[in-house]
C-alpha positions as CSV (number, residue, x, y, z in Angstrom):
1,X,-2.3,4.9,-11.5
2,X,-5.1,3.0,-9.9
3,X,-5.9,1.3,-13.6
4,X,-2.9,-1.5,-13.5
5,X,-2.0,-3.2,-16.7
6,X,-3.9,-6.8,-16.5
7,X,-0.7,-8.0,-17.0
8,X,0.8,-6.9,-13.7
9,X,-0.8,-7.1,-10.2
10,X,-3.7,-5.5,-10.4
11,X,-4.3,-2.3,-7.8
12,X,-6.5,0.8,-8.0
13,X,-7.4,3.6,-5.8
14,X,-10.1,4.7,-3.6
15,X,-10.5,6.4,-0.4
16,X,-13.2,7.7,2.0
17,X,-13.9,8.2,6.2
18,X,-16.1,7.8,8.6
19,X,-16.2,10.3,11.5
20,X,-18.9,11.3,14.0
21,X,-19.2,14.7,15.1
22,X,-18.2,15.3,18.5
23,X,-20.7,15.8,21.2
24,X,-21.8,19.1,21.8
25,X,-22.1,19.4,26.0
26,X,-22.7,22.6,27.8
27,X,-21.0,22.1,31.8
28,X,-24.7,22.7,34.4
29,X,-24.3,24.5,37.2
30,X,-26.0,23.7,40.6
31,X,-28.0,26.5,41.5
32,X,-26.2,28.5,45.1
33,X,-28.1,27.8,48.4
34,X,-30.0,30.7,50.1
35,X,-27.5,33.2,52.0
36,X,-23.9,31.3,51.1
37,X,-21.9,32.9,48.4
38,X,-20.5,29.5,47.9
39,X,-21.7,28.0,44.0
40,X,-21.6,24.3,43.8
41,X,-19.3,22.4,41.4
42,X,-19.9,22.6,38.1
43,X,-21.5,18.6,36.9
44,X,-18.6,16.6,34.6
45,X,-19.6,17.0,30.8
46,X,-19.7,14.2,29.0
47,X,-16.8,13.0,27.3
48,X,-16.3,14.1,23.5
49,X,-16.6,11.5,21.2
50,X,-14.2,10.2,18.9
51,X,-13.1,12.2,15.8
52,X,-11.4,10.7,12.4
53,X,-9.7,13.1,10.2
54,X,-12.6,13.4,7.8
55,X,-16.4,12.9,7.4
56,X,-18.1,10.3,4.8
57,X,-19.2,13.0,2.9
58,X,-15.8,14.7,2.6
59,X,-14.5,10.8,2.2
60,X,-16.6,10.4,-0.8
61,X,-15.9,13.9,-2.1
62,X,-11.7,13.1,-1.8
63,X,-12.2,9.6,-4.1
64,X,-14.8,11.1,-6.2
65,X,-11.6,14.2,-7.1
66,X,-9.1,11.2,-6.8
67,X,-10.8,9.1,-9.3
68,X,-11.6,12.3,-11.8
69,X,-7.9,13.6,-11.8
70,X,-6.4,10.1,-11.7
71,X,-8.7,9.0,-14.9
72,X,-7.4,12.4,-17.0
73,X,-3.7,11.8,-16.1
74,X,-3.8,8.0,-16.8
75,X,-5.2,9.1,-20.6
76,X,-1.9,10.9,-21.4
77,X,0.4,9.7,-18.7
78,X,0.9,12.9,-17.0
79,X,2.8,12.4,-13.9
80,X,2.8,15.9,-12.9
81,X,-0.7,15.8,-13.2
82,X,-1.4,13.0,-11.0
83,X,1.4,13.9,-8.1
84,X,-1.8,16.8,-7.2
85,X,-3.4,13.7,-6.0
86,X,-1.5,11.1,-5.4
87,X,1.9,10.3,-3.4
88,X,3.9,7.7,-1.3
89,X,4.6,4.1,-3.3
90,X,1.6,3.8,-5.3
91,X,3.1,7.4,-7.1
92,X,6.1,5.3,-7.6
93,X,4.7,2.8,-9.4
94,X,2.2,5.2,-11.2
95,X,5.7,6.9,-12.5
96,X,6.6,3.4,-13.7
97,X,3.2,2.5,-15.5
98,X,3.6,5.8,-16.9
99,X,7.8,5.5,-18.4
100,X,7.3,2.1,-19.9
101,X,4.2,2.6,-21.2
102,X,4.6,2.5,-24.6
103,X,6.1,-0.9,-24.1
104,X,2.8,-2.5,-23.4
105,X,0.0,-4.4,-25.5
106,X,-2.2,-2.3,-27.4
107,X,-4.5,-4.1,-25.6
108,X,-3.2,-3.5,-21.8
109,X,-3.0,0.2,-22.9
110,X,-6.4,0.7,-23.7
111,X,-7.6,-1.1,-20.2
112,X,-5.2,1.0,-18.1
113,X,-5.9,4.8,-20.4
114,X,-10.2,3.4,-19.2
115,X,-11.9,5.6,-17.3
116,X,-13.8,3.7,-14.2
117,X,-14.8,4.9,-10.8
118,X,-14.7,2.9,-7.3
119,X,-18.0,1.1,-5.9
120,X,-19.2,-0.6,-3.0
121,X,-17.3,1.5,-0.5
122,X,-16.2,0.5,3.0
123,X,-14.7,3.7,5.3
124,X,-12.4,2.9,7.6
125,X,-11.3,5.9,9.4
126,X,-9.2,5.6,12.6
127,X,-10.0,7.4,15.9
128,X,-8.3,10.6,16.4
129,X,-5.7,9.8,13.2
130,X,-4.8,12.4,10.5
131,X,-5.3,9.5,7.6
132,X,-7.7,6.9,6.4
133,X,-8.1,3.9,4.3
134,X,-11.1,2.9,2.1
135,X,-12.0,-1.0,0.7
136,X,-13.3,-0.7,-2.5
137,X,-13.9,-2.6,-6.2
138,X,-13.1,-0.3,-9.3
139,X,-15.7,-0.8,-11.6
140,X,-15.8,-3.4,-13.5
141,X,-13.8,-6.0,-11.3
142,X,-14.7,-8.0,-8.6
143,X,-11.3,-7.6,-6.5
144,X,-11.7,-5.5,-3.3
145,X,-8.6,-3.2,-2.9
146,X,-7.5,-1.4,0.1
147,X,-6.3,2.1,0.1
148,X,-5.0,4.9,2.3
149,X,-5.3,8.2,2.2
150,X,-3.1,10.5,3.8
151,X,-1.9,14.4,3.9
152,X,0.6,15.8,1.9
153,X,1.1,19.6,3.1
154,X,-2.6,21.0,2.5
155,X,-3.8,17.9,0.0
156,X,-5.5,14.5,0.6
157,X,-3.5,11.8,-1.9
158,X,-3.7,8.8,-2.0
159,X,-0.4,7.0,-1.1
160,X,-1.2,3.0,-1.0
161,X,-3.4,0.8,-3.2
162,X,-2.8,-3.0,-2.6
163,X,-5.8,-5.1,-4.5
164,X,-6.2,-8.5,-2.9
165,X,-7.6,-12.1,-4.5
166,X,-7.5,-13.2,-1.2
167,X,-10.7,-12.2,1.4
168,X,-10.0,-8.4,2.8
169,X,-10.9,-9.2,6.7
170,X,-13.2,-7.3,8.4
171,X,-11.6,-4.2,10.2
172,X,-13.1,-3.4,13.9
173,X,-15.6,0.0,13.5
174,X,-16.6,-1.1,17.2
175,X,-15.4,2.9,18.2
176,X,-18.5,5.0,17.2
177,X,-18.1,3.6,13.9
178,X,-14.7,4.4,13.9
179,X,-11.5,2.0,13.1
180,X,-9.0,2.1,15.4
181,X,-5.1,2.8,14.3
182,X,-1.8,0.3,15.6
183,X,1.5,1.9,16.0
184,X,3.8,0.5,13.0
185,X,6.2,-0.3,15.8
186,X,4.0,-2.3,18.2
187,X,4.2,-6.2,18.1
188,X,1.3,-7.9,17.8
189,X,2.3,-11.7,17.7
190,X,5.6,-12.6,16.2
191,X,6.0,-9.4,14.4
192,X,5.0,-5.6,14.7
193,X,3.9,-4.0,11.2
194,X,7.4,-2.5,10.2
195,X,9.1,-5.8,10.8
196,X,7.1,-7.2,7.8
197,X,8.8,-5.3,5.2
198,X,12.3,-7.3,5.9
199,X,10.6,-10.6,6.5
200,X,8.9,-10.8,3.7
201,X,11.7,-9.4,1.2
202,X,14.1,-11.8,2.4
203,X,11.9,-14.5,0.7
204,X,13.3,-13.4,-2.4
205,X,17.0,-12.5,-0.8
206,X,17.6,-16.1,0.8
207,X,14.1,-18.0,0.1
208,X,12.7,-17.1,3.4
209,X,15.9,-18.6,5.6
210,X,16.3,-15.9,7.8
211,X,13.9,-13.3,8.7
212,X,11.5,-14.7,6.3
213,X,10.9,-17.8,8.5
214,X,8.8,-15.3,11.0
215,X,6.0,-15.3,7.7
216,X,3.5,-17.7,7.0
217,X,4.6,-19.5,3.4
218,X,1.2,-20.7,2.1
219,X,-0.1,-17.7,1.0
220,X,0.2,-16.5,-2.9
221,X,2.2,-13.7,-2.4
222,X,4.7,-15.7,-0.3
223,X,4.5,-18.9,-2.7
224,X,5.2,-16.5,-5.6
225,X,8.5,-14.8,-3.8
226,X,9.9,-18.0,-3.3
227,X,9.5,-19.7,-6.6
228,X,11.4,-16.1,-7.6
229,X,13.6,-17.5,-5.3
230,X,14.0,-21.0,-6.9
231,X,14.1,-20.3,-10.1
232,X,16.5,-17.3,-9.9
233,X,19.4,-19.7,-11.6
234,X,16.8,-21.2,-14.1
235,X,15.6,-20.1,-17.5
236,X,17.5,-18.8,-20.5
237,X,20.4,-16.7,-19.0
238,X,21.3,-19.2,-16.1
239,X,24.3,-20.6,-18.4
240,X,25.6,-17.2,-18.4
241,X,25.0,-14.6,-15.7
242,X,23.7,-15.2,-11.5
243,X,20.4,-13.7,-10.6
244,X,20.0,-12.2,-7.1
245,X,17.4,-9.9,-5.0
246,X,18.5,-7.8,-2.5
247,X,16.4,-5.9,-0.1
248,X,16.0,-2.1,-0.1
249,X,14.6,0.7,1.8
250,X,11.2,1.6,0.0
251,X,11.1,5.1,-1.7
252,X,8.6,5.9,1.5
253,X,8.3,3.8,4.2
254,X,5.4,5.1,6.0
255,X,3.2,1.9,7.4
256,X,0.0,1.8,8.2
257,X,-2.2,-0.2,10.5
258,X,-5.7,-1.2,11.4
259,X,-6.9,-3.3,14.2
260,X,-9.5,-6.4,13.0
261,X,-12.2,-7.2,14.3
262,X,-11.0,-10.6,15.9
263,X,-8.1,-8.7,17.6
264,X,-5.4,-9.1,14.9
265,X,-4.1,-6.2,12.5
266,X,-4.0,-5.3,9.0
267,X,-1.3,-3.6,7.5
268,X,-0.2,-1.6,4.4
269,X,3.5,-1.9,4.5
270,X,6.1,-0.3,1.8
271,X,8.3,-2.8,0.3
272,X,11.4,-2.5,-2.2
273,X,14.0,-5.1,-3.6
274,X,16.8,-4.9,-6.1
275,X,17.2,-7.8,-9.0
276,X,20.7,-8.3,-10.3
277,X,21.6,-10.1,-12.8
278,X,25.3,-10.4,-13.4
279,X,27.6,-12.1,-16.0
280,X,29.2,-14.9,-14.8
281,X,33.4,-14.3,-14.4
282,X,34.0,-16.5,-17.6
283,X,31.8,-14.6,-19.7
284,X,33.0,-11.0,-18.3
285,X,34.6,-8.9,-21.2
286,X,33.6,-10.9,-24.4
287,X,29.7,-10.6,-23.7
288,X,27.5,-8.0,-22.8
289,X,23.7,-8.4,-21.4
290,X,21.6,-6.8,-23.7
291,X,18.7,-5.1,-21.5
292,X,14.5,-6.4,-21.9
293,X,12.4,-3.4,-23.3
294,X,11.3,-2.5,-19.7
295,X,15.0,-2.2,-19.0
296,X,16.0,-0.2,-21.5
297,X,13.4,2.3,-20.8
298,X,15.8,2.9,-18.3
299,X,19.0,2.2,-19.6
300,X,18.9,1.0,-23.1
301,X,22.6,0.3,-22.8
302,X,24.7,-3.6,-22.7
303,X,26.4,-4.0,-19.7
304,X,27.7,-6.8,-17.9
305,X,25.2,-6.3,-15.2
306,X,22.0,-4.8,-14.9
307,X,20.4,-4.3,-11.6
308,X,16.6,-3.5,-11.7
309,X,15.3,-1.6,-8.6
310,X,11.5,-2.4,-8.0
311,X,8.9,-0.7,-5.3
312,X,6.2,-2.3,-4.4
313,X,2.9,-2.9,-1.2
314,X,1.6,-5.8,0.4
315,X,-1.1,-6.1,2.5
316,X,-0.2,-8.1,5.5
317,X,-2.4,-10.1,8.4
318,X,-1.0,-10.2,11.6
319,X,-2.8,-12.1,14.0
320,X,-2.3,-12.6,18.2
321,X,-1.3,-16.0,17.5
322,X,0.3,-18.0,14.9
323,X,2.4,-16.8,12.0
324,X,1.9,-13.4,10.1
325,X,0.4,-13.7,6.3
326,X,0.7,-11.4,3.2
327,X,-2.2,-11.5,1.5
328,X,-1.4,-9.0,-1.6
329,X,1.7,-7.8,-3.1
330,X,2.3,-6.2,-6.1
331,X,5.8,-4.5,-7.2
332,X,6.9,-2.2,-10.1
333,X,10.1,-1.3,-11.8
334,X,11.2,2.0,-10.9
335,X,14.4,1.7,-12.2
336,X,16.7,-0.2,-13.9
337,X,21.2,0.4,-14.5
């Protein structure tokens, strides 16, 4: 997927790591003294240093196959092509690009089927961790994305891409040049990482009332959920059906997270939400909802309700003190009934 259609959030791939080797120590032995048997204790080695799960070099290699397979399978759309290196929710919405393709500009097409490659490269690879993310610009753009790499059996794939208009801040490499990994479940503030997922979707469920008020509101992401919000019973089919958002369990929850340099963390976190929009009890039996093309990818039949499932990523701050912000968000529709 990494090349979005312009006309949805825009996310792309990239990957890479940083490791240093470890420290190669032999233990010294004191020499014996003359006519004892006894051998003094060996000296302490010095400690190994820290590993990450790859080098730069294999990093670079990893994007560099990313970036080749991903630009062949976005050509033709072939899923089964990309799943060799890709996974997690940014497959899911790859999938989705992919199904409602042919309901896009001729214009949008051609920019998503455009071959492009990822450049100024920052590696953040966490101490003694079996993934790593990357911050990167595809070619051509000037939006830094964040993505993470991670195993899948025996293969590297990539398995979140989050691009970001807002400033990407700077992750701490203070560990030989290594990042350093937060448990999803550890609190840092108000929230830990896998409480974001539920705060920040009930800004579309009940416009941030309940565990939505634990997020900052003045970012674009947030200011964008709740206007959903707002408007759910405006527009053209408010006289006739309700429109709601519920929160679901993403298609793969896995979060991860990176400690900044100022103390905070930054996290990739897996949303999901349904959309429903449902004939109002006068109208039930004498109308029918006739589905948008997306939709009818889907399901191209008129129903009385049709509920749209969407996966998506956000890239979320959460700092020691104050209020946690998402920074970038983008969803897809993976389904739709």
């Amino acid at each position: 997927m990494p090349r979005p259609a312009p006309t949805r959030a825009t996310r792309k791939n990239l990957i890479g790591l940083v490791t240093l080797g470890m420290a190669a120590s032999a233990a010294v032995l004191t020499g014996c003294t003359g006519g004892t048997d006894d051998a003094a204790k060996p000296t302490a080695s010095p400690s190994a240093s820290p590993k990450g799960a790859v080098t730069r070099q294999q990093a670079a290699k990893i994007l560099d196959n990313y970036v080749a397979v991903n630009n062949k399978a976005n050509a033709t759309q072939n899923a089964k092509l990309l799943s060799t290196v890709e996974g997690g929710q940014v497959h899911e919405q790859s999938k989705a690009d992919y199904a409602t393709f042919d309901t896009w500009t001729k214009a949008d097409r051609n920019d998503y089927t455009k071959g492009f490659t990822y450049e100024a490269r920052e590696y953040y690879i966490p101490a003694d961790e079996d993934w790593f993310a990357i911050k990167a610009k595809a070619s051509g753009t000037k939006t830094p994305a964040l993505l993470v790499f991670d195993k899948e059996g025996s293969s590297w794939k990539l398995m979140s891409a989050v691009y970001s208009d807002a400033p990407i801040p700077t992750v701490d490499t203070s560990n030989h040049g290594l990042a350093t990994a937060v448990s999803p479940s550890t609190r840092v503030g108000t929230l830990a990482p896998n409480d974001v997922s539920a705060a920040y979707e009930d800004l579309f469920e009940t416009g941030g009332k309940k565990a939505g008020t634990a997020l900052s509101h003045t970012t674009e992401p947030a200011q964008d959920a709740l206007k959903l919000y707002k408007e759910r019973d405006k527009g053209e089919m408010a006289r006739w059906a309700t429109k709601k958002f519920f929160a679901k369990d993403p298609a793969h929850d896995k979060t991860y997270a990176l400690r900044l340099a100022d103390g905070g963390v930054l996290a990739v976190v897996p949303t999901s939400h349904t959309q429903e929009t449902l004939l109002k009890p006068q109208y039930r039996g004498s109308f029918q909802i006739t589905p948008n093309k997306e939709e009818s990818v889907y399901d191209s039949t008129k129903r009385a309700i049709i509920t749209d499932t969407f996966q998506g990523m956000t890239l979320t701050t959460l700092p020691t003190s104050g209020k946690p912000s998402v920074i970038a968000g983008e969803y897809r529709m993976t389904d739709s009934k």
